[in-house]
TORBA-14954 format. One record per atom (N, C-alpha, C): x, y, z. Coordinates in steps of 0.02 Angstrom, whole numbers, plus 50000, padded with zeros to 5 digits. Each point is the difference from the previous one (the first is absolute). Example, Ala and Ser with C-alpha at 12.3 -4.5 7.8 and 13.67 -1.06 7.14 Angstrom:
506604971650390 499555005950000 500455006050000 499825005349964 500425005950003 499615005550037 
***
This chain:
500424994050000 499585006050000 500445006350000 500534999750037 500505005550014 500405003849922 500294991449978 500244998549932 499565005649963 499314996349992 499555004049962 500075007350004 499835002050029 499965009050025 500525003049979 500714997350016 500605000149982 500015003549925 499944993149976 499794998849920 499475006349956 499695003050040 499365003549944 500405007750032 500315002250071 500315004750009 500655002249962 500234996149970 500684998649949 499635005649951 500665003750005 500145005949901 500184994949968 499385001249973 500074996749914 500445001349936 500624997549998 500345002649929 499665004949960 499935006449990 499535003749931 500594999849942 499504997349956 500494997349924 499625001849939 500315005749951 499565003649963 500474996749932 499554996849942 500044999049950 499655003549929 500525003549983 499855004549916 499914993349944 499505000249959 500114997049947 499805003549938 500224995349944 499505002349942 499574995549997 500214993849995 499514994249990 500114995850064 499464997550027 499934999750075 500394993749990 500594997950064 500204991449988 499394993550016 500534996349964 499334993350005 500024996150075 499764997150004 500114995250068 500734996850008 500184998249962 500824997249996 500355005550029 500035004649963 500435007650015 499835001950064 499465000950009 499695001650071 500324997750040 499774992150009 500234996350075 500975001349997 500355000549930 500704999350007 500275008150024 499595004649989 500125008050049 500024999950079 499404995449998 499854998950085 500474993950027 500244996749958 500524996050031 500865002050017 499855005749929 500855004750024 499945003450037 499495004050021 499935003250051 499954999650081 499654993150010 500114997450053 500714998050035 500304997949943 500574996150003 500585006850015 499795007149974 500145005650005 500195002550060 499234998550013 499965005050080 499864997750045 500264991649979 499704994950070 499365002550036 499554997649981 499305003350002 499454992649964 499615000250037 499504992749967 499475004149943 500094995649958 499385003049941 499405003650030 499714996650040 499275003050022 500185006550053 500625003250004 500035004950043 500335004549946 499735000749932 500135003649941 499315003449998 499885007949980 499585002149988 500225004249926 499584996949932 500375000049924 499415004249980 500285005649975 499345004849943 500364999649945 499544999449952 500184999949916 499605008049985 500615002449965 499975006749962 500054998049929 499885005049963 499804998649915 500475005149972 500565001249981 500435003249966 500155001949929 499645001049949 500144999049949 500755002649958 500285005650037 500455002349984 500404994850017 500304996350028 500534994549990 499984995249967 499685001149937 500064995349926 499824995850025 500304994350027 499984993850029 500444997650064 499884994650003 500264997250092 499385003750055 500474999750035 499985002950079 500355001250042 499885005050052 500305002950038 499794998150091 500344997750036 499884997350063 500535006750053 499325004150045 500105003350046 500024996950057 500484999950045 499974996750070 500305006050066 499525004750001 500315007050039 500465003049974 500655003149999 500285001149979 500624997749946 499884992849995 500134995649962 499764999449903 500264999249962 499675000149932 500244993049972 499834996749959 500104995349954 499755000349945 500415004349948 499744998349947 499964998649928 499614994849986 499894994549940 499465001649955 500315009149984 499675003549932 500274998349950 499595001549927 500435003249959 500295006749985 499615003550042 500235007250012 500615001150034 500164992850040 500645001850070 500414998649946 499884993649976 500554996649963 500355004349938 499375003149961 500265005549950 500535006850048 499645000550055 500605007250054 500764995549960 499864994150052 500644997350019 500374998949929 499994997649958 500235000649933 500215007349984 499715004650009 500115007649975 500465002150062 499984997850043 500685002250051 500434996949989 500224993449970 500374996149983 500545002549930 499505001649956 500245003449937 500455005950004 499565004550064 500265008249980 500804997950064 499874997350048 500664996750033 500405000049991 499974993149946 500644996949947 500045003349950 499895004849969 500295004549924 499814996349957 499664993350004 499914999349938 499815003449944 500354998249938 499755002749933 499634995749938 499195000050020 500004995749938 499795001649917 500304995749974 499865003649926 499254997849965 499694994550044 499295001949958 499664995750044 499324997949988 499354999050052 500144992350014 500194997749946 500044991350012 500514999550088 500455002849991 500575000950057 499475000850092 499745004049989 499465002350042 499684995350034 499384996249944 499724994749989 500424994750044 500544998249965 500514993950031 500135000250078 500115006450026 500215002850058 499295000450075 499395003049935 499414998350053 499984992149999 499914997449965 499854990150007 500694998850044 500465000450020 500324998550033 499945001550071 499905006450012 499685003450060 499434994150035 499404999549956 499354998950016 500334991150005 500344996349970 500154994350018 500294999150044 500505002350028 500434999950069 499615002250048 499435003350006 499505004550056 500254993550060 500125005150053 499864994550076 499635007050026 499654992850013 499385004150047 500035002750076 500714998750022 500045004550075 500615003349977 500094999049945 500495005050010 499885008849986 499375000049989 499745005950008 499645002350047 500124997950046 499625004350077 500545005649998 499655006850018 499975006350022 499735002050065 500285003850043 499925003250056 499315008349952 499635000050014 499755004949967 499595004850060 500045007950001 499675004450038 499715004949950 499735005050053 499685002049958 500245010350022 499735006349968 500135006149999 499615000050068 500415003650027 499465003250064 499815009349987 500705002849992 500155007049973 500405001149959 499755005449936 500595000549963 500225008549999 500435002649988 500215006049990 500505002849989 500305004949953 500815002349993 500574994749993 499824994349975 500474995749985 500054996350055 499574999450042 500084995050074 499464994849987 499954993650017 499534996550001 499894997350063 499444998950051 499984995550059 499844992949964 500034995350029 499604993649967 499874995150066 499544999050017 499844995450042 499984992749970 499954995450044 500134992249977 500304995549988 500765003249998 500544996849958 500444998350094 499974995650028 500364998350053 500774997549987 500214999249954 500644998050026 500695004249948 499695006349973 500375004249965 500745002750028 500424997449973 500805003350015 500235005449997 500205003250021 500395007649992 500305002949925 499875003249960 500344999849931 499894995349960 499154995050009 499674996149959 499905003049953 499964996249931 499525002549932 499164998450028 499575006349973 499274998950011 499904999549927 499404997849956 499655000049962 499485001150002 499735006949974 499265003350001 499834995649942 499275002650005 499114996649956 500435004149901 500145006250042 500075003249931 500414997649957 500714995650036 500644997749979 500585004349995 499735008050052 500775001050013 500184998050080 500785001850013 500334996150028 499955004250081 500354997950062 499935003150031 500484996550074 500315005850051 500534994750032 499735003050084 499994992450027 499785000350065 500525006150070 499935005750014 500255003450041 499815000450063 499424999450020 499755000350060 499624992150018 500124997350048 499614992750041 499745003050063 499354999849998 499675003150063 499464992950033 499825001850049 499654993550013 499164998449958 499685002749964 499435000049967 500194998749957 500485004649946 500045002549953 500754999849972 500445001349937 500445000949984 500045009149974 500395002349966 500265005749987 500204998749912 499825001349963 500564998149942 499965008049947 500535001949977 500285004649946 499844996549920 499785004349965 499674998949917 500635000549964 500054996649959 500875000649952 499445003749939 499255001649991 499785000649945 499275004950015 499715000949945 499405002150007 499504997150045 499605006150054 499404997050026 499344999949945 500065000549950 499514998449944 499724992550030 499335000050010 499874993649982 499684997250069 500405002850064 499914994750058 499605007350034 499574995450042 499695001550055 499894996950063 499465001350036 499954997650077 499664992249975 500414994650034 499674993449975 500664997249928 500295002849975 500364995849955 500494995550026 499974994749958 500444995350030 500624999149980 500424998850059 500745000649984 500514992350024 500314997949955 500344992950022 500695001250018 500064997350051 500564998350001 500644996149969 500715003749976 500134997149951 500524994850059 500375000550052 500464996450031 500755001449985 500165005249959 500475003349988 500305005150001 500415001550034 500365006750028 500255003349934 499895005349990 500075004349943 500934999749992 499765000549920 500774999949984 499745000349926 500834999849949 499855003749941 500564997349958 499864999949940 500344998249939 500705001749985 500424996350017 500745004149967 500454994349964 500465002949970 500354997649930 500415003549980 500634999049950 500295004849952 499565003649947 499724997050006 499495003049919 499715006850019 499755002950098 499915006050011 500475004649995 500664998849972 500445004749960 499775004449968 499985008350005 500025003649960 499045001949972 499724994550065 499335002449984 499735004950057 499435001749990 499665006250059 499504996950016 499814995750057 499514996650052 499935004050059 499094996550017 499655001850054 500364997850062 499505004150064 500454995950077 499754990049990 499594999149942 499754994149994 500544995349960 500375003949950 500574997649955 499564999049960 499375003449961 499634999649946 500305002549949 500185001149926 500475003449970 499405006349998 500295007549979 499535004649992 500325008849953 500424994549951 500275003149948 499874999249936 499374994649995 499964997849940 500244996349966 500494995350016 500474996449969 499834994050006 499494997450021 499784993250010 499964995850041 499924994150020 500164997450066 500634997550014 500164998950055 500634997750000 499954992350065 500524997149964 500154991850015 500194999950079 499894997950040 500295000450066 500694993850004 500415000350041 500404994150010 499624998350069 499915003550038 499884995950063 499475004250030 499854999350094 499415002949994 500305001050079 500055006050045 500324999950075 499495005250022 500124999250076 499375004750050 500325007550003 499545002249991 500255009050006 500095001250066 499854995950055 500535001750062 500334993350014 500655002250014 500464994050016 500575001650038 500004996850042 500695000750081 500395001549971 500375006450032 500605000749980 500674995850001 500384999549982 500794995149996 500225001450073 500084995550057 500455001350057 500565000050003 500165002550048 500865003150010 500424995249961 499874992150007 500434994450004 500105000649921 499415002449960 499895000149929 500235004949948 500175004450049 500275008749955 500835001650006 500495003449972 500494998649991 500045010149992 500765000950054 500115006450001 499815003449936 499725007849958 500225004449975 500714999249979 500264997349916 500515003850001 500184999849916 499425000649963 500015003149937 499835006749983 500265002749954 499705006549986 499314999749950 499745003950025 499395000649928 500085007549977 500465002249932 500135006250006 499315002349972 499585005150035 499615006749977 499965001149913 500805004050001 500265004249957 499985008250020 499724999250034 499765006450067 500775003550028 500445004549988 500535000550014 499995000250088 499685004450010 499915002150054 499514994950073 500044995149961 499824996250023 500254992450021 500274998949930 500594994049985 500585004650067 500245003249995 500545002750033 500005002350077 499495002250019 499815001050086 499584995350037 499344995349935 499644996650055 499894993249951 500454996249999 500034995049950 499344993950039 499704995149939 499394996150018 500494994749973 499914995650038 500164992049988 499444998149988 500164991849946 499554996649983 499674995550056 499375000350031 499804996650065 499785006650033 500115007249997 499945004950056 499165003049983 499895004050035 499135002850012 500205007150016 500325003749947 499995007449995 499375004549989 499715004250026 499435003150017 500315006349957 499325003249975 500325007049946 499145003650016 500365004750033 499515004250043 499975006149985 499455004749998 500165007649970 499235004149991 499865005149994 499415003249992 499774997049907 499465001650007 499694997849932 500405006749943 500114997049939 500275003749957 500774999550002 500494996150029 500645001650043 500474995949964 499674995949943 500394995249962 500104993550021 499624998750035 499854991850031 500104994549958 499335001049938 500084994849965 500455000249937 500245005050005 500615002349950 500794995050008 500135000550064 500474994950043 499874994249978 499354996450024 499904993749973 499884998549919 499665004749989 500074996749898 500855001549976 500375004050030 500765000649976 500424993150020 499774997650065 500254994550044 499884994249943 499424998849970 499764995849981 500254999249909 500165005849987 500345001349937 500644995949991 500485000950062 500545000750021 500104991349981 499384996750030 500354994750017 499924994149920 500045005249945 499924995949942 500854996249981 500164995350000 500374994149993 500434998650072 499685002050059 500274997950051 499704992850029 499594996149945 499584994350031 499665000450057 499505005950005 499735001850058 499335000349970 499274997450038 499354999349979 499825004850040 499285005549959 500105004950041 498975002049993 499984999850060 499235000950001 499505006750051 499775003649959 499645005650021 499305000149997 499995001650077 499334999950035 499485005949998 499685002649968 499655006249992 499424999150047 499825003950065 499484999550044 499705005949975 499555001949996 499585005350014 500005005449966 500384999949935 500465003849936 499445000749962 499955007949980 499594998449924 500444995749957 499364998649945 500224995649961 500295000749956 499955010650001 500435003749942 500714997450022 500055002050065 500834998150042 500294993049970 499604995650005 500264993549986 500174999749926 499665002349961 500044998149937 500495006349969 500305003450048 500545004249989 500744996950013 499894996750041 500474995650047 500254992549943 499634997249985 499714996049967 500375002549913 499905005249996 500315003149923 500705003250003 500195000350041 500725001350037 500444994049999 499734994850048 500264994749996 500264995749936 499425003149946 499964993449926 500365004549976 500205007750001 500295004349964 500704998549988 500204995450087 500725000650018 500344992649974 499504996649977 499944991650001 500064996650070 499655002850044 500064996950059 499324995650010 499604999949970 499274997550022 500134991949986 500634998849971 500264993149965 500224997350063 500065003550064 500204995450055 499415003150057 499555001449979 499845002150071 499084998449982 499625001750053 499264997450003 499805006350047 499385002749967 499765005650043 499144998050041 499914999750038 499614997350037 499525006150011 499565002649981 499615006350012 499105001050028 499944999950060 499525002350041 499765006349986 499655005649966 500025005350011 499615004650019 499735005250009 499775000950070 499245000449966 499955001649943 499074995649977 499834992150029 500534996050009 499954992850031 499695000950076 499724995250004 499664997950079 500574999450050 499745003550042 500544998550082 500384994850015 499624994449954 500104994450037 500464997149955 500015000349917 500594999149965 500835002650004 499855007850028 500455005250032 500514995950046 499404999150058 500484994150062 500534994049961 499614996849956 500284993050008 500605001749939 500245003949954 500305001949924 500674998750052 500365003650048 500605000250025 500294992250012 499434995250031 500004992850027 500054996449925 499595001149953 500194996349930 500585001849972 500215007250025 500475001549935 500884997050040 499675000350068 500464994450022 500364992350005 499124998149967 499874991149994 500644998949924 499965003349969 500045001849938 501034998949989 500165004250048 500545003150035 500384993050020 499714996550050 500204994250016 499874995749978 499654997449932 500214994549950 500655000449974 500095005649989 500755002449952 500614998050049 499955003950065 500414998950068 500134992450008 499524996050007 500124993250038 500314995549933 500075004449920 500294995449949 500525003650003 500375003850052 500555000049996 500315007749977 499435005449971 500195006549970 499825005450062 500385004149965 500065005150024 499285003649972 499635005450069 499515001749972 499765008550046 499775004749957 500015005350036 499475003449979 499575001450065 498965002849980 500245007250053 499575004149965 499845005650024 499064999350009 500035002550060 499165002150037 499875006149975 499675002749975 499935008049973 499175000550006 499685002750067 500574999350078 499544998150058 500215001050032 499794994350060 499555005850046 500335006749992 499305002950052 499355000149979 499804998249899 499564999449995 499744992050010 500524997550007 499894990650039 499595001550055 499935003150047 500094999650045 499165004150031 499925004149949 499415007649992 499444993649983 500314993249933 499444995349975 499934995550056 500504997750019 499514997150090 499895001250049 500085007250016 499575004550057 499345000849979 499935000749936 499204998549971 499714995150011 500264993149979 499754994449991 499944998250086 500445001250051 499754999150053 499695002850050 499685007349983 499665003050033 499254997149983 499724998049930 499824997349953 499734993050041 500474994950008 499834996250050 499805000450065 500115006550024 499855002750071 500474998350035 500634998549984 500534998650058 500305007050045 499954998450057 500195008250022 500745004149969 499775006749978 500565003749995 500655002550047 500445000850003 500545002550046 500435007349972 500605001950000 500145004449991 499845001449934 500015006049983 499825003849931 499434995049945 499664996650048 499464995949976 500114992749977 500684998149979 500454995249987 499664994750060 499934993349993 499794992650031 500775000050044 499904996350057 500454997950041 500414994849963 499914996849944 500564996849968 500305003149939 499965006749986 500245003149929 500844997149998 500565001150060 500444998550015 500284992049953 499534996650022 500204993149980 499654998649924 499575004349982 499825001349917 500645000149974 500485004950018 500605001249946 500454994750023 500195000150065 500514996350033 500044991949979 499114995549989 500414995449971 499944999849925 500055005549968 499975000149925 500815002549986 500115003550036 500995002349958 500644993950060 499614996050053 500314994850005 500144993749970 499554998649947 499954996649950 500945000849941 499955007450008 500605002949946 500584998250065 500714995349947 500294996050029 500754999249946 500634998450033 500244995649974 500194993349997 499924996749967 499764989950035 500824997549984 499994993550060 500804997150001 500034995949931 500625000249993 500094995649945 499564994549964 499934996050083 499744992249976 499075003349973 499945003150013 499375001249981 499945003449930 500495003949979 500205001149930 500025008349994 500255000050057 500475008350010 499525004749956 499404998249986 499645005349965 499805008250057 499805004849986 499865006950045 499285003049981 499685004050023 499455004150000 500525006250036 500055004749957 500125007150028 499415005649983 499575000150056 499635004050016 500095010649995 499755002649972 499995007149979 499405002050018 499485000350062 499375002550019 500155007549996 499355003049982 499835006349989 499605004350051 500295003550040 499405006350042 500005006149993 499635001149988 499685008850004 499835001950054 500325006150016 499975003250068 499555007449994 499755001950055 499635006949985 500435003550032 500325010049976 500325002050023 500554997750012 500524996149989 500314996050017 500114996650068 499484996950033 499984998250048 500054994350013 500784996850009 500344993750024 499574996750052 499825004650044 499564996950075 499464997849997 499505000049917 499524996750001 499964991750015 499394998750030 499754992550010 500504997049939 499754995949947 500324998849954 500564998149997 500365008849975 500615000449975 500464997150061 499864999050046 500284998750052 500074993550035 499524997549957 500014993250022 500444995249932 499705003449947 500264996149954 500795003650005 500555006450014 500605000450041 500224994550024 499624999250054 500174992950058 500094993849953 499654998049938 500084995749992 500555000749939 500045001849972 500604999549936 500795000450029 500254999449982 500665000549990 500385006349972 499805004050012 500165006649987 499515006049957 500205006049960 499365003249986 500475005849953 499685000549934 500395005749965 499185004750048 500345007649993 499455005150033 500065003349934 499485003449946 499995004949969 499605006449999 500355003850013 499925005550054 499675006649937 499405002350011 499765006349948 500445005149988 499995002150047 500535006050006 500674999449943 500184993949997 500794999449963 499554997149942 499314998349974 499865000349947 499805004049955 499645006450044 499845003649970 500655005649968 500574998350049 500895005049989 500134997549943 499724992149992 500414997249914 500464995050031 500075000550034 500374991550030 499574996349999 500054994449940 499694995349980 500484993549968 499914995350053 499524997950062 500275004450051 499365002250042 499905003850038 500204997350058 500674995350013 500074994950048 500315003450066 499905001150064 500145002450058 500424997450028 500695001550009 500694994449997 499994997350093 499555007450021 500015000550069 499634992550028 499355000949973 499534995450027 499884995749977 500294996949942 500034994249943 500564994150055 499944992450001 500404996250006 500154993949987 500274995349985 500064992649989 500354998350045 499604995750031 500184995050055 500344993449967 500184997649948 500354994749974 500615004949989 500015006850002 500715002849939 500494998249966 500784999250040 500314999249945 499964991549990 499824997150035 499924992449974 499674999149923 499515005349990 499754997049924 500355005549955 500624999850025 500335006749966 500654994049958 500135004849905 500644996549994 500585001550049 500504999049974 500465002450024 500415005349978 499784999649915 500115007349972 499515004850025 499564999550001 499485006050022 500145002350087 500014992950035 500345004350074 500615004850024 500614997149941 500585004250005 499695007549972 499644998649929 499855006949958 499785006750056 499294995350030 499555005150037 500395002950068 500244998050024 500634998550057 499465005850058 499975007149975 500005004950051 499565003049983 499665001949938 499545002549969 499365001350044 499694995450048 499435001450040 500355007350060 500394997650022 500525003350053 499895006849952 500335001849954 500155006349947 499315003250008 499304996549985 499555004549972 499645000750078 500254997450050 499665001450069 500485007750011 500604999049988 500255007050021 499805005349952 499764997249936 500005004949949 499455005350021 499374996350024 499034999650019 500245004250067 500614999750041 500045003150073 500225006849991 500494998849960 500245005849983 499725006949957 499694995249957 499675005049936 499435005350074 499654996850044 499525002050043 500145004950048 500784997250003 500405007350057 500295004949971 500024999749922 500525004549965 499385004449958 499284999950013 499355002549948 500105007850019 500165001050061 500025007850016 500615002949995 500614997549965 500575000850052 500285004549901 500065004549993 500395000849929 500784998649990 500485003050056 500644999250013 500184991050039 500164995949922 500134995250019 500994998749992 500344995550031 500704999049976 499954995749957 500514998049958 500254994449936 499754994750036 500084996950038 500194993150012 498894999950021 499785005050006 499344997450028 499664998949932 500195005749957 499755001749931 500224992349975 500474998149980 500294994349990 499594994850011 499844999650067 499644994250008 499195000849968 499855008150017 499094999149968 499964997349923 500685002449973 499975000249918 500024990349989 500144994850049 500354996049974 499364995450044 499575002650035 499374996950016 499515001949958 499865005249969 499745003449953 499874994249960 500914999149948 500254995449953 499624992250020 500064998450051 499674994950008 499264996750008 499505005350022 499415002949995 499794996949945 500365004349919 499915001149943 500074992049979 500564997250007 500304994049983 499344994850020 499755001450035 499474993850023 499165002849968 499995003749959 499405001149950 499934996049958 499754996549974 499824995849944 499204998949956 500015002449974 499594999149954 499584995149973 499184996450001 499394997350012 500524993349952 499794995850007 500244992649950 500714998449985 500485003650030 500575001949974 500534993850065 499754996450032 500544996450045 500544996749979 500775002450041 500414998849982 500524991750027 500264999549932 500294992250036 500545003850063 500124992550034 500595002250056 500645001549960 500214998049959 500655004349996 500015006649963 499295001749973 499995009649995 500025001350070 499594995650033 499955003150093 500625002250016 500584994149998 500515000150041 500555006949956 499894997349957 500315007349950 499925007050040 499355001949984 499725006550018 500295000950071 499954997150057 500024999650062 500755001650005 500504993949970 500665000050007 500255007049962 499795002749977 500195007549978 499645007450049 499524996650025 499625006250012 500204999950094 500284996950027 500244997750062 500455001749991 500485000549945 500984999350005 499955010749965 499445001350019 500065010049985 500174998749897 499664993949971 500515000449949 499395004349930 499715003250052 499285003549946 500055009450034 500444999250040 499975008150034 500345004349929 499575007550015 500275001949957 499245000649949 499694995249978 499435000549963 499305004050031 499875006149954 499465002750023 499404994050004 499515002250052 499614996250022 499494998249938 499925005849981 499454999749924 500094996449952 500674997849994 500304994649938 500114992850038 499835000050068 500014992750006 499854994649973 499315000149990 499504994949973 500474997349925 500135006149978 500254999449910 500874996149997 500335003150067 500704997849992 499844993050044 499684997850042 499694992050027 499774996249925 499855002249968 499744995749935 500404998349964 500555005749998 500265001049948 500914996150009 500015000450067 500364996950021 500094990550012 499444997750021 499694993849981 500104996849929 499715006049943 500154997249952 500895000349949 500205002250034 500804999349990 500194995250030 499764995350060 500364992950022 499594997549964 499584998549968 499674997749953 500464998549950 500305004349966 500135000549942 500804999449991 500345000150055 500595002850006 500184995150057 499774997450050 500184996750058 499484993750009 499834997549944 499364994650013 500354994450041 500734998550017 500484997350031 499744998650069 500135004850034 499905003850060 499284999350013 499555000649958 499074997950030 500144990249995 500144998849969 500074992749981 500294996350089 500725001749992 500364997550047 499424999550091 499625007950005 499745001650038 499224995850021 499574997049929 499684998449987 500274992250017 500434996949982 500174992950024 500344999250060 500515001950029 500204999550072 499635004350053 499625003649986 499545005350074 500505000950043 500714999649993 500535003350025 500355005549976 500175006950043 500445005449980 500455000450011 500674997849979 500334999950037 500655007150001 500345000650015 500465007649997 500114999349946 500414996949956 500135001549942 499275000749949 499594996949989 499405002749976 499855006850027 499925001350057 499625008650031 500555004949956 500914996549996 500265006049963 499614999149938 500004995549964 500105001049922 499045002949984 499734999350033 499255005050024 500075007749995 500435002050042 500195004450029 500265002749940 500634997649971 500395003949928 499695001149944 499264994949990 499734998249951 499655008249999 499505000350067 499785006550027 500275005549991 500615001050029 500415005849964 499825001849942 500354995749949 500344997949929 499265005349977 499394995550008 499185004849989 500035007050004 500105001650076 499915005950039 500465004749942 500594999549995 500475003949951 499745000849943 499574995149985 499715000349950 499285003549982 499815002150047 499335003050027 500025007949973 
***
């Protein structure tokens, strides 16, 4: 009697079946027998409604709460068309197609299509809630009703949180969304050479699709200590003034910081110029850029033949918040295919305070509480584990690098912002480009004061360390002096002397948009302009007697660039025959 009561008080399995054509008794009892066998549950404690579907061509579809199974032809046609656009296939005519669905529809297993499925609770601004979906992972793929894509950010106890990679066209309160069981990640290969892709790695230049080699998660642990191997290549710029006071090794996370307008991304498209036959893969991240910017950037690059090694990854600020966030994490995934085969590889963020502006949105958006300057209590670890990723790896792993070039914009020039200050803390040093010395015409506008590399002379040659020797020292006294001497008219020789020969050096470190120089013009210029061997030249003819001088070891001393170019050693007898070569010009001037 107890039994009994027991028995009729029991929740009944609720089990909702879509059909087109209702199953027969055979089919029937064999649903209720997988299902039992399912949910360890006795047939008669099943409560089964038949729905009438006509939109799923044929089969059926088996709801079990948040559970789906289903044995459409509508699922089966999805699954084929996700299969296709996946794999790149290309086919050349319908028979191919044909062959490919009969193969599909013959292999069908029937559990192997259970789905976790929920449904919209709220939608808005690129946020979705979705109730139903219990066992969703952090940085899951979702699949909306509409078929765009969408990645799990928030796990709350009702409900999940998820960000739109696409249009809210389509979905409303009630659409249903599956779970795909896969942590987002994205397409990479050699073949994204020289093309211009989404934060998705969609191509979006018109050039067609492109072949993937492999397929990795757009977040992935950084390399541990045991795995990374000191700083101690150079990656030259071509940047004089840069190569020479704050040199970047291959493996380092140099930060290039400055008010908007200040030549930011000027640095990095020259950087990136630079590194054409140095076997260096070179990938640029456009966050939040018009798209005029990019496709300026973009025509610069192909101008220089550099787009032949490099991949531009572009978010731009018409894109959703939520593509914004994730472009830095792909254009990284991207970064470390190349790295772990062993190459050398170098991405610029351009830039991260608007990284940073797209997920203060996206998580206020979620309702996560704000903290300073409105920024989430984890903005910190947003960047921190994205430029820890950029590395140099030990040998056995195939000595490949990620050298990181992130981008910030400062207001007023204000170092002490949230931000700029955190992402400071995290890099490895920081060119500063300062308005003031851009708007004077010192360009790059680089601040010798507040600029530094924390790797220095380690990713330095050894010609370029002897060259540069004192040069930072020179233009600190030059910047002290010029400041105490502004009022003063009655100066002596030896002070005059020195302004004229900081002046000289000032001048010497101007360079002109696309124009980066190899290291042994570096070491040239330097080893003359250090040894007083340019005094004497009015300031106004610099630029012309620097050119003009260059192109006489060119032409006259191609010896001397050669020798410099293969040993990255200077040694005394080279600095003389530099030195005489210089003269020999100068007399000639």
């Amino acid at each position: 009697m107890i039994q009994k009561a027991a028995d009729e008080n029991r929740e009944k399995l609720s089990v909702i079946i879509s059909y087109v054509t209702a199953p027969d008794d055979a089919q029937y009892e064999k649903i209720k027998n997988f299902l039992a066998k399912k949910y360890e549950v006795n047939i008669t404690d099943m409560k089964i409604d038949l729905i009438e579907e006509p939109k799923l061509l044929g089969g059926f579809i088996i709801r079990v709460g948040n559970q789906e199974y289903d044995y459409s032809m509508l699922g089966l046609l999805n699954q084929v068309k996700q299969e296709v656009l996946c794999s790149n296939i290309n086919f050349s005519n319908s028979k191919e197609i044909i062959s490919l669905l009969k193969t599909k529809i013959e292999n069908f297993e029937f559990e192997k299509t259970e789905k976790e499925v929920g449904f919209v609770k709220r939608i808005g601004d690129g946020i979705v809630s979705v109730e139903g979906i219990d066992h969703a992972m952090f940085g899951e793929i979702v699949i909306f009703e509409s078929g765009v894509k969408g990645m799990v950010q928030d796990i709350r106890i009702d409900d999940i949180g998820c960000i739109l990679f696409g249009s809210e066209a389509g979905l409303k309160e009630g659409s249903r969304v599956i779970r795909t069981g896969k942590i987002s990640g994205i397409f990479v290969g050699d073949n994204l050479l020289g093309r211009v892709v989404d934060a998705l790695g969609d191509p979006i230049d018109g050039k067609g699709e492109i072949l993937a080699d492999d397929f990795r998660p757009i977040e992935y642990k950084a390399p541990s200590i045991i795995d990374r191997k000191s700083v101690n290549t150079p990656l030259q710029t071509g940047i004089l003034a840069i190569d020479s006071m704050f040199p970047i090794g291959r493996g380092q996370r140099e930060l290039i910081i400055g008010d908007r307008q200040t030549g930011k991304t000027t640095i990095a498209t020259d950087t990136i110029i630079n590194q054409k036959g140095q076997n260096v893969i070179c990938i640029y991240v456009a966050i939040g850029q018009k798209a005029s910017t990019v496709a300026k950037v973009e025509n610069t690059l192909r101008k220089f033949g550099a787009m032949d090694y490099t991949i531009i990854v572009s978010a731009t600020a018409s894109d959703p918040a939520s593509l914004q966030y994730i472009a830095p994490y792909s254009g990284t995934s991207m970064a470390e295919y190349f790295m772990y085969k062993g190459k050398d590889v170098l991405i610029v963020y351009d830039d991260l305070s608007k990284h940073a502006v797209a997920y203060r949105s996206l998580s206020l958006l979620l309702e996560r509480s704000p903290g300073r300057e409105a920024y989430p209590g984890d903005v910190f670890y947003l960047h921190s584990r994205l430029l820890e990723r950029s590395s140099k790896l030990v040998p056995e792993l195939g000595g490949g690098s990620i050298t990181a070039l992130p981008i910030i914009e400062t207001q007023a020039n204000d170092v002490s912002a949230y931000i700029p200050t955190n992402v400071i803390s995290i890099t490895d040093g920081q060119i500063y480009l300062e308005s003031d010395l851009f708007y004077a015409g010192q360009r790059p506008a680089v601040n010798v004061g507040l600029s530094v590399s924390r790797v220095g002379g380690a990713a330095q040659s050894k010609a370029m360390k002897k060259s540069s020797g004192s040069i930072r020292i020179d233009l600190a006294q030059y910047r002290e002096m010029e400041v105490f001497t502004q009022f003063s008219s009655d100066l002596d020789e030896t002070t005059l002397s020195q302004l004229n020969y900081g002046k000289g050096l000032m001048e010497l470190l101007k360079q002109p948009l696309c124009e980066p120089l190899s290291m042994a013009k570096q070491v040239i210029l330097l080893c003359v302009a250090t040894k007083r061997g340019m005094t004497g030249i009015d300031i106004n003819n610099y630029k012309e007697y620097k050119k003009g001088m260059l192109e006489y070891f060119e032409q006259y001393h191609l010896d001397i660039i050669h020798e410099l170019e293969n040993s990255k050693v200077l040694s005394n007898e080279l600095e003389i025959r530099i030195l005489e070569a210089a003269s020999d010009y100068k007399s000639r001037w």
